[in-house]
C-alpha positions in Angstrom: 397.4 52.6 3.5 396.4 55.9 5.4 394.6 58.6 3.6 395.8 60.9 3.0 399.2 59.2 2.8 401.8 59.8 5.7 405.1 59.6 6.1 406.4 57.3 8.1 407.7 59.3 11.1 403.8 60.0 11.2 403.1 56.5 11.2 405.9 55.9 13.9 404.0 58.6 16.0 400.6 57.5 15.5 402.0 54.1 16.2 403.3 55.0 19.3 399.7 56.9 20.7 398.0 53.5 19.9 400.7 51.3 21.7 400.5 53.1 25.1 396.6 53.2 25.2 395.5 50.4 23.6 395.5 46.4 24.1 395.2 45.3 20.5 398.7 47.5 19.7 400.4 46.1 23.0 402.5 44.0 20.3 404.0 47.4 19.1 406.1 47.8 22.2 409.4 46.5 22.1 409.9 44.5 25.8 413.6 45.9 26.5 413.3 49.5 25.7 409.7 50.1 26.1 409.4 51.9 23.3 408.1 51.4 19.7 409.1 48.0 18.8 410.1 48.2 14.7 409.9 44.9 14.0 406.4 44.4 14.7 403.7 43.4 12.3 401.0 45.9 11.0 397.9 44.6 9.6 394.9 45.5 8.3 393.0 45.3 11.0 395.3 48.0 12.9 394.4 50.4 9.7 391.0 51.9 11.3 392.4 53.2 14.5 395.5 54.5 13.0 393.2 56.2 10.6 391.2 57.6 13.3 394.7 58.7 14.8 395.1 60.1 11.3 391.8 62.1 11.2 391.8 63.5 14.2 395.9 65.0 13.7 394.4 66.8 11.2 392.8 69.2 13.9 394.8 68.8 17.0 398.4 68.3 17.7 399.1 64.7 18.6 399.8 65.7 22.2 395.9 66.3 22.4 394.9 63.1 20.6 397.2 61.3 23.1 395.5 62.6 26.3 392.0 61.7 24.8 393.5 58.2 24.2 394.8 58.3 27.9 392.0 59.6 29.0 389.9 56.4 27.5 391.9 54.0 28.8 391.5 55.5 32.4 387.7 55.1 31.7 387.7 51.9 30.4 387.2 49.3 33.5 390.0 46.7 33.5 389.1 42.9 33.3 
């Protein structure tokens, strides 16, 4: 899926970045808890962000990925 190949506490973490900052991983957040919801659906079309996620932990530590990512969304105007 990812390349290179990650485990899946990687995956759960990259997950979890993408779910808090944007709308098209919404569906990864489990309503009760609020937090990663494991019975969600991944699909291929979720594969190019995570692989973004992916590239970029490769240089920074996920806690600077995730305040780019929040940083984004703040930019982003809401509709």
């Amino acid at each position: 899926m990812l390349k290179p190949k990650v485990s899946a506490r990687q995956l759960q973490a990259y997950l979890n970045i993408a779910r808090k900052y944007l709308p098209e991983f919404k569906k990864f957040t489990n309503k009760k808890t609020g937090g990663l919801d494991g019975y969600a659906k991944l699909y291929e079309c979720h594969i190019p962000v995570l692989q973004e996620i992916r590239s970029l932990a490769r240089e920074h530590t996920l806690a600077d990925i995730e305040s780019e990512f929040r940083q984004h969304s703040i930019k982003k105007p809401k509709n």
